[in-house]
C-alpha angles and dihedrals in degrees: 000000000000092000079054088052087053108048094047089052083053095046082049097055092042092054087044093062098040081049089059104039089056100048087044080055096050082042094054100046088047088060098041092047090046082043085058096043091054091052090047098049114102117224133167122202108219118195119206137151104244100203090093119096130211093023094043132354153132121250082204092187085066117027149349087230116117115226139154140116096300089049089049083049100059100029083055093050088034089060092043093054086040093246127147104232111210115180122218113198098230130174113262090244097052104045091093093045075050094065098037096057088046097244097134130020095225151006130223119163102116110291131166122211120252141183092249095040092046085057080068117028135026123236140220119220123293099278090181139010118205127162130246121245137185115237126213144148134274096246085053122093093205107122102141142050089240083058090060085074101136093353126139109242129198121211136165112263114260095006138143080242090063093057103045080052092046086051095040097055093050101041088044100039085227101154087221119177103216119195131191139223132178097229133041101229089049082052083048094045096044087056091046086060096051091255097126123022087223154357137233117214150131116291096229079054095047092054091062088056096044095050096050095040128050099172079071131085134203137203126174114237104233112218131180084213124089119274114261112263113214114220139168124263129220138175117285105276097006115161077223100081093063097048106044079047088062096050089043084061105043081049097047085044100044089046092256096129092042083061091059105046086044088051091048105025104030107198095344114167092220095069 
């Protein structure tokens, strides 16, 4: 009886161990197949500055989630190209540094294409064209770009809007003081406290502020030159750039693009 004892004590262990091999073994492969899946996903990192409503922002009542008409726009190509978009919140200023040291893939938050950007970073086509306006209040009796003679004028750091003031104040003589924020709510703040005199921004921005604001005035900003156009920025030589170009086509060509305007700007005139 005691040899039986011991035998089927034997048979158990022996069962035990065959048991657990073969689970370490299920276990292993499970890891090693989900370690394959991960390096065969394709995801792309794209950088924006999300403080500009409609394009990028935060509802932050709501969410932390960034969304807007840019973010639509990628997430919508990205799905296309089979690619796994994943947004990274960046400083306006940064977003180009942010491409040249390889951080992020792309970038989309409405920028417009520039001789000095264009020295950095490559760009797709022009997916949307909007003008620029000055912002005021309502007590101001600035209306005009020939009123913003030796006022003080807010713009967002490192915008198109920088450099429009910047031209503005030496083709005009106008003797402006332009100041710079990071973000466009802390440019529109530092105006409601009768920091600045006025802002420069993008009209479908603008909108947002005006809507929601009517102590706040706007007034377009009429130029002989052509509108700023916003595209999207890759690294300098990306494949990218042809193949988020084809889709922006195809968009702009099947009525895509028009769906989404329509769906953040509504009927805006700037379309």
């Amino acid at each position: 009886m005691k040899l039986k004892k011991q035998l089927a004590l034997l048979l158990t262990s022996v069962l035990l161990v065959g048991i657990l091999a073969a689970c370490g073994t299920s276990e292993k492969e499970d890891k090693n197949t989900a370690g394959n899946e991960d390096k065969d996903k394709k995801v792309l990192v794209m950088g924006t500055s999300a403080d500009y409503p409609p394009f990028e922002f935060v509802e932050t009542s709501k969410s932390d989630e960034i969304k807007g008409f840019d973010i639509d726009i990628a997430k919508a190509i990205g799905k296309k190209l089979g690619y796994e978009v994943q947004v990274k919140d960046i400083d306006f200023n940064s977003l180009v540094p942010a491409l040249e040291n390889k951080s992020v893939d792309f970038v989309i938050s409405g920028m417009t294409p520039t001789e000095k950007r264009e020295q950095s970073v490559d760009f797709s086509d022009i997916y949307y064209t909007a003008k620029n306006m000055i912002i005021t209040t309502q007590d101001s009796k600035i209306k005009t770009v020939e009123d913003l003679k030796g006022k003080t004028v807010g713009v967002q750091l490192a915008s198109i809007q920088e450099t429009l003031a910047t031209d503005l104040n030496k083709s005009k003589d106008l003797g402006m003081k332009i100041e710079k924020r990071n973000r466009i709510p802390e440019v529109v703040q530092e105006m409601s406290t009768g920091r600045f005199d006025a802002v420069i921004m993008e009209d479908t921005v603008a909108k947002g502020y005006l809507k929601d604001n009517k102590d706040l005035v706007g007034y377009l900003i009429k130029s002989g030159e052509e509108d700023a156009g916003s595209a999207i920025a890759f690294q300098k030589g990306s494949k990218l750039t042809d193949e988020f170009n084809a889709e922006l086509k195809k968009m702009l060509e099947n009525g895509e693009m028009e769906k989404l305007i329509l769906k953040w700007f509504g009927d805006s005139e700037s379309k």
